[in-house]
MARTI-902422 format. One record per atom (N, C-alpha, C): residue in one letter; x negated, z negated, y. Coordinates in steps of 0.1 Angstrom, whole numbers, padded with zeros to 4 digits, always signed. Last residue first. Example, Ala and Ser with C-alpha at 12.3 -4.5 7.8 and 13.67 -1.06 7.14 Angstrom:
BEGIN
S-0128-0071-0022;S-0137-0071-0011;S-0129-0079+0000;A-0132-0078-0057;A-0123-0078-0045;A-0132-0078-0033;
REM end
This chain:
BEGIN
X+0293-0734-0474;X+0298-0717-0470;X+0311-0715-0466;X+0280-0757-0476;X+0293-0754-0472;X+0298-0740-0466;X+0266-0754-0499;X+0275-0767-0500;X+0285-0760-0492;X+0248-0730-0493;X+0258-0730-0501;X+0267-0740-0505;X+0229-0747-0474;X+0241-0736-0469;X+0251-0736-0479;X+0212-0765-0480;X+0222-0766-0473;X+0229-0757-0466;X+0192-0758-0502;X+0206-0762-0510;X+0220-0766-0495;X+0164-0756-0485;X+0172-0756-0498;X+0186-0767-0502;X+0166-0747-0454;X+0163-0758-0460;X+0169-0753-0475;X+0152-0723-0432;X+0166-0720-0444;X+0159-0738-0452;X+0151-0722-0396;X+0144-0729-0414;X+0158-0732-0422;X+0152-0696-0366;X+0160-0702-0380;X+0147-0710-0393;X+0136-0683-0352;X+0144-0691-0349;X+0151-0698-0356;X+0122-0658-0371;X+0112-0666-0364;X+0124-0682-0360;X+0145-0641-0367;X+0137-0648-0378;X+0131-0657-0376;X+0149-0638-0342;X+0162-0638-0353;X+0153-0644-0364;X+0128-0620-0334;X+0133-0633-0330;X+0143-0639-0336;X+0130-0600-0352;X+0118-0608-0352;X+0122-0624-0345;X+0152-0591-0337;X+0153-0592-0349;X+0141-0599-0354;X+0147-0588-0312;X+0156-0594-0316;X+0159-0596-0331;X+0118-0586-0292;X+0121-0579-0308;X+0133-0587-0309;X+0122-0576-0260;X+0120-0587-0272;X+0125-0582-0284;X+0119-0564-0240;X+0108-0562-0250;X+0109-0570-0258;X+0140-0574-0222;X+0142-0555-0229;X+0130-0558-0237;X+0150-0605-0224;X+0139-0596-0219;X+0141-0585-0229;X+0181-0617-0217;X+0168-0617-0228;X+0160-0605-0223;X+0198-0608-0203;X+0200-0622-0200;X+0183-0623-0208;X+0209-0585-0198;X+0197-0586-0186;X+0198-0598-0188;X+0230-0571-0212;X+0233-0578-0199;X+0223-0585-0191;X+0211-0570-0236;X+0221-0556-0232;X+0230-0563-0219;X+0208-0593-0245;X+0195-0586-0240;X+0201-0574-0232;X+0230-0604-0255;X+0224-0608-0241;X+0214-0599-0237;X+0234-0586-0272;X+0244-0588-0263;X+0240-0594-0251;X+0214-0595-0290;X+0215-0586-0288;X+0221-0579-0271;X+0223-0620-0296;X+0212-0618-0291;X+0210-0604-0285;X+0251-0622-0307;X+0247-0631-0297;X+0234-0621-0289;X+0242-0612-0335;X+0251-0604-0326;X+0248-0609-0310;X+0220-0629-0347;X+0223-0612-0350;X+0231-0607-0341;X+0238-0651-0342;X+0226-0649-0335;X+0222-0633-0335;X+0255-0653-0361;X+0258-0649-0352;X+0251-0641-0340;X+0243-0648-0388;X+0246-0637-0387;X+0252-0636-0368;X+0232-0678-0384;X+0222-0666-0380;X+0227-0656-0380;X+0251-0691-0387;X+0249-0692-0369;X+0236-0680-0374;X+0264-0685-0413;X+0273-0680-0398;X+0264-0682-0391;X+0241-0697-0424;X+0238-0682-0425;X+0250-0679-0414;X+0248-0721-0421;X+0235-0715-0419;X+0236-0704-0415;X+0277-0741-0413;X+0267-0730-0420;X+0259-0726-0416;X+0306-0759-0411;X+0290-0760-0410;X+0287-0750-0416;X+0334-0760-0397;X+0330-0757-0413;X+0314-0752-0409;X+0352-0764-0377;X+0337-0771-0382;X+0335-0771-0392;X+0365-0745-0353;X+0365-0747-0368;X+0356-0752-0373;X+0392-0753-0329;X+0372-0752-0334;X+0374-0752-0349;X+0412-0764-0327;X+0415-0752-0323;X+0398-0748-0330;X+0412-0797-0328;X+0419-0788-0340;X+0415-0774-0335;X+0399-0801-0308;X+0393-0799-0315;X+0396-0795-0328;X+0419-0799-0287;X+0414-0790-0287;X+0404-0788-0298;X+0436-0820-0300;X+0439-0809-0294;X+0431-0798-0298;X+0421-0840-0290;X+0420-0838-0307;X+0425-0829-0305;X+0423-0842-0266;X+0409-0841-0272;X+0405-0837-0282;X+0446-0848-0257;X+0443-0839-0255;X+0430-0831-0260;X+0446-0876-0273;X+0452-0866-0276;X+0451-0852-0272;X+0428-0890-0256;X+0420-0892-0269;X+0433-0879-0280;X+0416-0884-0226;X+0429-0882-0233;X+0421-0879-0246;X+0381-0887-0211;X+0392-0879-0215;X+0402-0888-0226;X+0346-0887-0226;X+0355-0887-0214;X+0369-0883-0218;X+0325-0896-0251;X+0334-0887-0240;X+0342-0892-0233;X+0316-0919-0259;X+0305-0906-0259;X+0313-0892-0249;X+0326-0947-0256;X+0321-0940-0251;X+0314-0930-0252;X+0337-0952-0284;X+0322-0953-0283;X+0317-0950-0268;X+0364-0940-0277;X+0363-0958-0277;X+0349-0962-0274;X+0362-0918-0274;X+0361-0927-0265;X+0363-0936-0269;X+0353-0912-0304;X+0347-0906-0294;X+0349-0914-0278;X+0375-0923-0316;X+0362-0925-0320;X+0357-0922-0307;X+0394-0903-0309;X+0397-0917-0308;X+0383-0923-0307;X+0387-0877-0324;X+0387-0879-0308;X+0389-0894-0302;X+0385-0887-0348;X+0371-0884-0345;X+0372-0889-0330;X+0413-0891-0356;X+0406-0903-0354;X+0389-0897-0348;X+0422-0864-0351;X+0425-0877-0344;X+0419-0884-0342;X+0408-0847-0369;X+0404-0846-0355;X+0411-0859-0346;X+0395-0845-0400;X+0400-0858-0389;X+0399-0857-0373;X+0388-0823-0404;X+0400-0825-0411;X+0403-0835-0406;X+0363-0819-0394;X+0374-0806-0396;X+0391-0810-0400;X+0349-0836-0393;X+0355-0834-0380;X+0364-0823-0382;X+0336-0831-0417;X+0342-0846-0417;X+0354-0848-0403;X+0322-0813-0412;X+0334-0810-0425;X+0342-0823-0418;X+0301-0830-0398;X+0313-0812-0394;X+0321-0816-0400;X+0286-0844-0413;X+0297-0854-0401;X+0302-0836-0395;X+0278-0830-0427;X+0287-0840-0433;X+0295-0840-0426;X+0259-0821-0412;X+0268-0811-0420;X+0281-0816-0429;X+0243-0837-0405;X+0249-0832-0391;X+0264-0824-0400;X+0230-0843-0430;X+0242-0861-0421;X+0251-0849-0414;X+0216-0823-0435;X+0224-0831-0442;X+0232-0837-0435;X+0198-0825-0407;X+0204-0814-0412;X+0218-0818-0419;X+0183-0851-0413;X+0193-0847-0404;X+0201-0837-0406;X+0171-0841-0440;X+0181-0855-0441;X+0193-0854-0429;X+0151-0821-0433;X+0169-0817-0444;X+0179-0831-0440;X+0141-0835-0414;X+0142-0828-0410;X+0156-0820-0423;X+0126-0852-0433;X+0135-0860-0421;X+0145-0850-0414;X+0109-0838-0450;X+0121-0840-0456;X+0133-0847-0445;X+0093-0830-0427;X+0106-0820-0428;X+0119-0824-0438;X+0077-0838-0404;X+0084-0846-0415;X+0100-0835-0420;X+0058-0819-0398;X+0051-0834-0401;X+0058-0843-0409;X+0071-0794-0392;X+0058-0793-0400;X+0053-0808-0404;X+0092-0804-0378;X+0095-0798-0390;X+0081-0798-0398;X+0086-0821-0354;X+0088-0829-0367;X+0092-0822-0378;X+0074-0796-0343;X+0063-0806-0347;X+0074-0814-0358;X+0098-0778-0335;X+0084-0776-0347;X+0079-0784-0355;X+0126-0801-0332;X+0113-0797-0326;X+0103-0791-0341;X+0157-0784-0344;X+0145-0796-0342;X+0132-0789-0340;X+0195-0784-0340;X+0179-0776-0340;X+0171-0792-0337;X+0228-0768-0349;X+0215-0782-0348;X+0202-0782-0346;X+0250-0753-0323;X+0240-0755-0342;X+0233-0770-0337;X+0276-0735-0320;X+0268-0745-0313;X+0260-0750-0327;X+0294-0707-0323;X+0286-0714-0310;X+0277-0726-0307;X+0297-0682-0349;X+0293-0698-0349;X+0289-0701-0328;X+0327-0661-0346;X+0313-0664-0342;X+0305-0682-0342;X+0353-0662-0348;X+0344-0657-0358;X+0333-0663-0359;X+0359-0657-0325;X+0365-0668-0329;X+0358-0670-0348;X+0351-0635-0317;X+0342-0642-0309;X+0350-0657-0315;X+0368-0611-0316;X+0358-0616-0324;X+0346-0627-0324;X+0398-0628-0310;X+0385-0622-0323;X+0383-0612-0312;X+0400-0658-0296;X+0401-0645-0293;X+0393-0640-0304;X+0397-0688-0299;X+0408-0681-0308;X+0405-0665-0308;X+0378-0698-0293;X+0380-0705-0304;X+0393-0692-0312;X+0371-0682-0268;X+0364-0682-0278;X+0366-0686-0291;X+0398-0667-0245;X+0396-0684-0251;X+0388-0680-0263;X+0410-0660-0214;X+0403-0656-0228;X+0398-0667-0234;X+0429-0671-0200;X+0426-0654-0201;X+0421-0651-0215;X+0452-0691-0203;X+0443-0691-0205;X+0441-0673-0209;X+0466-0702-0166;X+0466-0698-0180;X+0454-0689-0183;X+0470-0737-0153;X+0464-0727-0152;X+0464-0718-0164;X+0481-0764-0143;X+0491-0749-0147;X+0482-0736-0147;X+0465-0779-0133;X+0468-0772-0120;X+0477-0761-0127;X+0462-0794-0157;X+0465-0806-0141;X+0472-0791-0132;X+0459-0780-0180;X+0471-0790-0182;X+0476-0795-0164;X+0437-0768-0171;X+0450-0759-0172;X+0462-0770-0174;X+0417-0790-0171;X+0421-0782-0159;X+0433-0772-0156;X+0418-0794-0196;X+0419-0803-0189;X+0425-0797-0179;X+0409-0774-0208;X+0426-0777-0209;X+0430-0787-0203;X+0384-0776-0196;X+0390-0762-0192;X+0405-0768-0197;X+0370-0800-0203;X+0371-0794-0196;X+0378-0781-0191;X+0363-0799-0231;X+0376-0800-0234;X+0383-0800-0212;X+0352-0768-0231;X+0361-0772-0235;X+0359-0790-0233;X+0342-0751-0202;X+0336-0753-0216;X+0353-0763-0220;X+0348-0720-0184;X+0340-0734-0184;X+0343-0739-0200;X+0352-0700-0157;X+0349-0699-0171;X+0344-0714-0172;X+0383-0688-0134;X+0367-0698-0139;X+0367-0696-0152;X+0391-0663-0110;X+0386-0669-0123;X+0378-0679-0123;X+0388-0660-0083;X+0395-0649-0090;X+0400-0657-0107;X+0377-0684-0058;X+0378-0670-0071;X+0388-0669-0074;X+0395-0697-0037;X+0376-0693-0038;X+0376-0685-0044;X+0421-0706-0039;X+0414-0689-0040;X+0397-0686-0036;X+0423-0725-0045;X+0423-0724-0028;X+0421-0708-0027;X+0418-0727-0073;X+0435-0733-0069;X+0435-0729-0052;X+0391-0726-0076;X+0403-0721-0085;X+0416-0717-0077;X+0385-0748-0066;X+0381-0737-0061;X+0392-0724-0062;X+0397-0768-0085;X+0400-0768-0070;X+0398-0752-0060;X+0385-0764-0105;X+0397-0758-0109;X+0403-0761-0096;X+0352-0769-0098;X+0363-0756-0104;X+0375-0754-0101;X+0344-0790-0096;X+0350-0787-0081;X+0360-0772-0085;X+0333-0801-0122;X+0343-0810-0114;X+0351-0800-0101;X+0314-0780-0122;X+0317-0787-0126;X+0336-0789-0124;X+0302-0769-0091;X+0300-0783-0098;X+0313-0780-0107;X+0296-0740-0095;X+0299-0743-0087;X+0300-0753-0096;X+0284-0699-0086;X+0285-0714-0093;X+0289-0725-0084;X+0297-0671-0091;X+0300-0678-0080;X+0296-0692-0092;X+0294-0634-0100;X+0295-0652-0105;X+0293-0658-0097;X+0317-0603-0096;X+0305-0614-0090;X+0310-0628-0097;X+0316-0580-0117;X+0318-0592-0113;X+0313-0596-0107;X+0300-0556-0116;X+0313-0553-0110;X+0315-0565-0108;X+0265-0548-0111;X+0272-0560-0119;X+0291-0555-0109;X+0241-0541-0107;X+0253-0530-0106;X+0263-0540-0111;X+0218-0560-0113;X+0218-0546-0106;X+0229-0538-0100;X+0225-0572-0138;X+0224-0578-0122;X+0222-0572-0111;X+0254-0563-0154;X+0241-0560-0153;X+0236-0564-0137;X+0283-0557-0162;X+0278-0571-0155;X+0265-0572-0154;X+0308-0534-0163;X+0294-0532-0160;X+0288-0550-0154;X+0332-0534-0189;X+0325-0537-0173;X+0317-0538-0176;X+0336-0526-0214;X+0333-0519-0208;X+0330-0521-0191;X+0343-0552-0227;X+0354-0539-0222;X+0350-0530-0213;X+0318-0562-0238;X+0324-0554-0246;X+0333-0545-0238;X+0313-0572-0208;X+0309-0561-0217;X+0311-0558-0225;X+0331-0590-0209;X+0335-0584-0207;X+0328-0572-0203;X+0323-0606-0231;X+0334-0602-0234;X+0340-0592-0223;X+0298-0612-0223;X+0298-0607-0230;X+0312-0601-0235;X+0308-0627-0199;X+0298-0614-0197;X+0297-0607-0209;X+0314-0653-0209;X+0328-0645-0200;X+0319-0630-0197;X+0298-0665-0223;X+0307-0660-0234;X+0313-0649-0224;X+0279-0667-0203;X+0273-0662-0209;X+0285-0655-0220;X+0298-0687-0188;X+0288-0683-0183;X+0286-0665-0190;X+0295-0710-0210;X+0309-0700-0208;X+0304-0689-0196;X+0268-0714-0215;X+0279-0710-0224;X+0288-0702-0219;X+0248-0710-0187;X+0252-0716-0194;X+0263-0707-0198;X+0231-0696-0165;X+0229-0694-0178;X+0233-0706-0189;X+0242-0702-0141;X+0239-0689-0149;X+0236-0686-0161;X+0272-0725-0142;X+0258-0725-0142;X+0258-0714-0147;X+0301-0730-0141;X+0294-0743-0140;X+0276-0739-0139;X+0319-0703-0120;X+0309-0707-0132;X+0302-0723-0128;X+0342-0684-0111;X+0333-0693-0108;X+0328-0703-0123;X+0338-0646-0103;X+0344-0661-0117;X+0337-0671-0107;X+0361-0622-0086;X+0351-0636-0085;X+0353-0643-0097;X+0363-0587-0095;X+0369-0602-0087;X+0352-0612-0090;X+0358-0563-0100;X+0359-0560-0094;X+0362-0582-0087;X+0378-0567-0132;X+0365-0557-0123;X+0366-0559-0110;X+0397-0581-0143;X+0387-0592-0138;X+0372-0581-0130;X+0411-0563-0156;X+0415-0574-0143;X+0407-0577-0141;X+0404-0559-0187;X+0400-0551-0173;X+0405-0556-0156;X+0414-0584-0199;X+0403-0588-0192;X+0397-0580-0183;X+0444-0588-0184;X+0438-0585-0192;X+0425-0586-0183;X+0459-0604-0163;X+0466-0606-0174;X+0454-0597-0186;X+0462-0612-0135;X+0452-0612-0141;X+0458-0616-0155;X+0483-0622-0112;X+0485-0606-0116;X+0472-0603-0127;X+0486-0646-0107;X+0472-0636-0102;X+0472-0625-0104;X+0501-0668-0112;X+0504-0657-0102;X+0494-0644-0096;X+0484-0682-0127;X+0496-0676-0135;X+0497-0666-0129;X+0450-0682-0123;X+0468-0687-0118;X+0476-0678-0123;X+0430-0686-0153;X+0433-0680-0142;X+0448-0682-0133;X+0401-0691-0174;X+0415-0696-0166;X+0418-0690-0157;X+0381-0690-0199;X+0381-0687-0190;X+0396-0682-0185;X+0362-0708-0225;X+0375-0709-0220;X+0370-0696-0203;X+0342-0720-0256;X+0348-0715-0244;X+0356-0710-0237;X+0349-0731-0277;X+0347-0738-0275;X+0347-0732-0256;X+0337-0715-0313;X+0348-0716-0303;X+0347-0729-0296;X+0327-0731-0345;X+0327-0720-0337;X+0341-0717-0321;X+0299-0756-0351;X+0311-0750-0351;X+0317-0739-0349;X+0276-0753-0370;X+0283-0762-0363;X+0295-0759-0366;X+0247-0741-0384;X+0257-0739-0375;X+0263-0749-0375;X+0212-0752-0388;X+0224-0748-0393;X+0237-0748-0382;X+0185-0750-0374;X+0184-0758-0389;X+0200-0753-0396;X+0162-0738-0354;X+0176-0741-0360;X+0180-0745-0368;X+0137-0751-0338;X+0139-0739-0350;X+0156-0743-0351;X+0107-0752-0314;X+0118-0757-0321;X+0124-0745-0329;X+0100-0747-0283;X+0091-0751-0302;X+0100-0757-0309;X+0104-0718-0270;X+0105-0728-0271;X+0102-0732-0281;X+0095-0691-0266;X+0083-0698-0270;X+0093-0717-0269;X+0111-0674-0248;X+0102-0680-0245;X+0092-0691-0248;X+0132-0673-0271;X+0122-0661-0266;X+0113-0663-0260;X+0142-0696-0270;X+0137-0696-0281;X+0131-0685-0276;X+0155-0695-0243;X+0148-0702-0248;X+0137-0703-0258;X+0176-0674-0248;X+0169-0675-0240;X+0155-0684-0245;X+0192-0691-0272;X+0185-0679-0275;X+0177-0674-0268;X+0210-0712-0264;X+0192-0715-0268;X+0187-0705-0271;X+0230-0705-0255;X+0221-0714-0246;X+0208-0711-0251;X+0246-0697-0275;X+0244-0685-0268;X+0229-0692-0255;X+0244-0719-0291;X+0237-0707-0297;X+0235-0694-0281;X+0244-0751-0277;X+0250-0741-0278;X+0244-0726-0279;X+0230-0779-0294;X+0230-0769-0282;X+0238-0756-0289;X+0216-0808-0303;X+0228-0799-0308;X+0227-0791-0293;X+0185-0818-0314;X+0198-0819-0311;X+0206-0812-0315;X+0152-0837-0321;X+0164-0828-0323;X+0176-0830-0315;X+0135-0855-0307;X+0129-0843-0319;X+0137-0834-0322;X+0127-0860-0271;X+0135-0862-0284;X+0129-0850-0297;X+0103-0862-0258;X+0112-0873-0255;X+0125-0870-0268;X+0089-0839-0262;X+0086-0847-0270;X+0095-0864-0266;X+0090-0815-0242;X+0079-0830-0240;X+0078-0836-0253;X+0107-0806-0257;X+0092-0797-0253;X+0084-0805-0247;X+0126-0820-0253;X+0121-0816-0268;X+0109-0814-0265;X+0136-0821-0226;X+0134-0832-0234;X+0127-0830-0247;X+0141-0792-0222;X+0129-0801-0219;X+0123-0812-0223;X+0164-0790-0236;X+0156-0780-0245;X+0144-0786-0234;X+0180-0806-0226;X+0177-0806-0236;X+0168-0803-0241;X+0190-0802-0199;X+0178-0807-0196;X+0172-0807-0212;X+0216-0799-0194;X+0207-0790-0189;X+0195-0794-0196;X+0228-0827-0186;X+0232-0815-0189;X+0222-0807-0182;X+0205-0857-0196;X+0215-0849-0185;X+0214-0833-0187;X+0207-0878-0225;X+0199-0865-0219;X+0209-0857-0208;X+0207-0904-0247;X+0216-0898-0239;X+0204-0887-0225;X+0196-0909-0281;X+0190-0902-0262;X+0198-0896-0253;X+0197-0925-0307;X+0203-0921-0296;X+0201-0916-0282;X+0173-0930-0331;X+0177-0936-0319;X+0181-0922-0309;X+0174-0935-0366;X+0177-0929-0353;X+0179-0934-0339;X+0164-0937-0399;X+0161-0945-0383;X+0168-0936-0375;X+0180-0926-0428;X+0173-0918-0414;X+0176-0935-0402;X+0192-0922-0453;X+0183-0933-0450;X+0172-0928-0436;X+0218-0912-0451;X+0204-0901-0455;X+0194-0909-0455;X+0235-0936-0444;X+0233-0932-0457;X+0223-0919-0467;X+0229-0932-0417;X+0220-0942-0425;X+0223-0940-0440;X+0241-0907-0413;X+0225-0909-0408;X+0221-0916-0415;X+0269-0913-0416;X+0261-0899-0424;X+0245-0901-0423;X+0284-0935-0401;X+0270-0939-0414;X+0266-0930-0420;X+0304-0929-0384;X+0305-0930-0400;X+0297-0936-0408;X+0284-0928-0362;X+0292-0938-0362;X+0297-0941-0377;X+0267-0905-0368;X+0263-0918-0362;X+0272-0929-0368;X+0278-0883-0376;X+0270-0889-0382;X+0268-0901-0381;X+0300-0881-0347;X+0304-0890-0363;X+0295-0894-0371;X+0283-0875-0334;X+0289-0886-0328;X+0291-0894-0342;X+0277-0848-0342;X+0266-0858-0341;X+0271-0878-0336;X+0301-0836-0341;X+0295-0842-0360;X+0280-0851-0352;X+0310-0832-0317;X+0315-0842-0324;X+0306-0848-0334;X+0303-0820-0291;X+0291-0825-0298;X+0296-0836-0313;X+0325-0813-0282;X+0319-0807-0293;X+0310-0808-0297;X+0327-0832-0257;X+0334-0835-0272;X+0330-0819-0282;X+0290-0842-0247;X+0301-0831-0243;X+0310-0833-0258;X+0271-0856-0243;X+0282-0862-0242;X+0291-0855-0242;X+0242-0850-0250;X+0245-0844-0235;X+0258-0855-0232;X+0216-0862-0268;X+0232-0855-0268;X+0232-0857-0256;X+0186-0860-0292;X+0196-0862-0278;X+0209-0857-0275;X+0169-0882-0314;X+0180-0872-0311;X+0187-0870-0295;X+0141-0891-0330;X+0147-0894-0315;X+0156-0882-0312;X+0139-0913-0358;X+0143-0894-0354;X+0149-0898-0339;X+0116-0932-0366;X+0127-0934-0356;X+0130-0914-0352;X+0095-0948-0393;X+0098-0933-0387;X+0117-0933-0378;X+0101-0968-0415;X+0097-0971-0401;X+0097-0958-0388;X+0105-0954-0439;X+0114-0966-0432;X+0114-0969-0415;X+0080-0942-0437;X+0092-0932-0438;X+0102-0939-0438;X+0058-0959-0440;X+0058-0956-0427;X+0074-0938-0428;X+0069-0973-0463;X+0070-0981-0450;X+0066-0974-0439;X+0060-0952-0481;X+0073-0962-0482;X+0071-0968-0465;X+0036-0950-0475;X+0044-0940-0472;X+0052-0942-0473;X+0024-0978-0482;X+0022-0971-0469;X+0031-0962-0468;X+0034-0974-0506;X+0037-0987-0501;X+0037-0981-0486;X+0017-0954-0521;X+0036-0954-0518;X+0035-0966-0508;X-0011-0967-0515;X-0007-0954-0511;X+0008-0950-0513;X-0008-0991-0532;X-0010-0993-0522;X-0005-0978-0511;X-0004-0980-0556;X+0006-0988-0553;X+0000-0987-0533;X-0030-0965-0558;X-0017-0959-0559;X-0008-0968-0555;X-0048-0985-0557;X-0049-0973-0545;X-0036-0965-0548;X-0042-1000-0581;X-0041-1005-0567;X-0039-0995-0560;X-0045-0979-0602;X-0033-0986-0599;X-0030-0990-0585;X-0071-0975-0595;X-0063-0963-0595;X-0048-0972-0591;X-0085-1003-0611;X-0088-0995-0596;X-0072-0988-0587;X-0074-1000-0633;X-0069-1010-0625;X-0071-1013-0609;X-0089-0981-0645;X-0071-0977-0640;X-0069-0990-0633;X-0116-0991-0642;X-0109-0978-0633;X-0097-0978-0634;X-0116-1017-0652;X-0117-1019-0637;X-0107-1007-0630;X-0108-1003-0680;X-0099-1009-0673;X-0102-1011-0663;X-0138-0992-0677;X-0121-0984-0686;X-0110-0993-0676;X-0149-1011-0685;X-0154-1007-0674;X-0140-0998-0672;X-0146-1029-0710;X-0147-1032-0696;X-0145-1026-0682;X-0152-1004-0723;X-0138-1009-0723;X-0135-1016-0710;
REM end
């Protein structure tokens, strides 16, 4: 009897003691997230600020990370998750980056502008001219080749009809305006920015043009390692990022308000919500993989993804279906 009781009284300890530990080292666990600052990074702004993070009971610490540099920050291990743009991270993920996608975002977000007076009114216009581009293998970059392989131009690096011209940023819609090019392609809220200052009209626009207004563009993704070590941390962000969407769908005033008051963007807190009415932030899984299904393909067929990549193996491999967070917001 004696002895009866030491053992559960044993057991009891090593079990209290064993939650206690796991209790305190799952309070104590910091999810290192990074954001770039760009305004379609909204639902990660809002998780934050609304309280979607601390009400998943998630530590977070904030990583502001320079444009570009995301998918390195992970693969060191300087952050565990973020938010990147689907047509961005497909590259990447072919190459063995260690990370997985967890759910879509939003959809639409790129832009490509032209002078009213350019005689550039469809997208067969554009054979034969200049875009100027913020980077080769960034978003709008990558949306303005796809769209204009669908019309049948040739943008293969070999035979390519367009020429891409990079260029800061900031120096576009100058370039734009001296006749450096023909065209620019660039991201949001940057591009109405630049059509509001110089009168610029919009050729092709992702958020609205079908079928590409359809298409999910920007998800949530997390490093391998904290999916295999802490994956319930890994639904919890997921969870918050899917809140704080829906949550951007229907409050685009106050989000875009939010956003610079926190400093997380730049810009007219009306031109902002603007554009963010035009995005649709209805969060899903299965939209950014049916997109990726299309996305991927499309790059490999313009020489952006290697001819030997299984796209459909990679299609798999790039996505963790978590239980129960798709059908909340189909």
């Amino acid at each position: 009897m004696k002895k009866s009781l030491i053992v559960v009284l044993t057991v009891f300890v090593l079990t209290s003691v064993l939650f206690t530990t796991c209790k305190k080292k799952a309070v104590n666990f910091v999810l290192k997230i990074g954001y770039g600052g760009s305004l379609c990074e909204a639902p990660l702004h809002i998780a934050q600020e609304k309280g979607f993070f601390a009400e998943e009971g998630l530590n977070i610490d904030l990583i502001k990370i320079a444009s570009g540099a995301g998918f390195d920050a992970l693969t060191s291990g300087q952050v565990d998750a973020s938010f990147a743009l689907l047509a961005s991270i497909v590259q990447p993920l072919s190459n063995g980056l260690p990370a997985k996608i967890t759910t879509g975002l939003h959809t639409g977000c790129d832009i490509v502008l032209v002078k009213p007076d350019s005689g550039i009114t469809r997208v067969e216009h554009l054979r034969g001219k200049k875009i100027g581009v913020p980077s080769m293998t960034g978003s709008p970059t990558i949306y303005a080749k796809r769209v204009l392989a669908d019309n049948g131009i040739d943008i293969r690096m070999e035979t390519s009809q367009v020429e891409f011209v990079v260029y800061a940023v900031s120096d576009l819609p100058l370039i734009l305006s001296n006749g450096g090019v023909d065209a620019i392609a660039m991201n949001e809220p940057t591009a109405t920015i630049a059509a509001n200052e110089y009168g610029y009209v919009t050729l092709l626009e992702s958020a609205v043009d079908e079928p590409y207004c359809e298409q999910y563009c920007c998800v949530a993704f997390v490093s391998d390692r904290i999916l295999k070590n802490n994956r319930d941390i890994v639904e919890k962000y997921t969870r918050a990022m899917q809140r704080a969407s829906a949550y951007v769908q229907g409050h685009q005033d106050e989000v875009a308000r939010i956003q610079i008051e926190k400093n997380y963007v730049p810009g007219d807190a009306e031109v902002n919500a603007g554009v963010l009415k035009k995005l649709n932030y209805i969060p899903s899984v299965s939209g950014a993989y049916e997109a990726f299904s299309i996305t991927a393909p499309q790059l490999q067929y313009i020489g952006m993804l290697s001819e030997d990549i299984d796209v459909q193996a990679l299609q798999k491999n790039s996505f963790v279906f978590l239980e129960g967070l798709d059908a909340e917001f189909k």
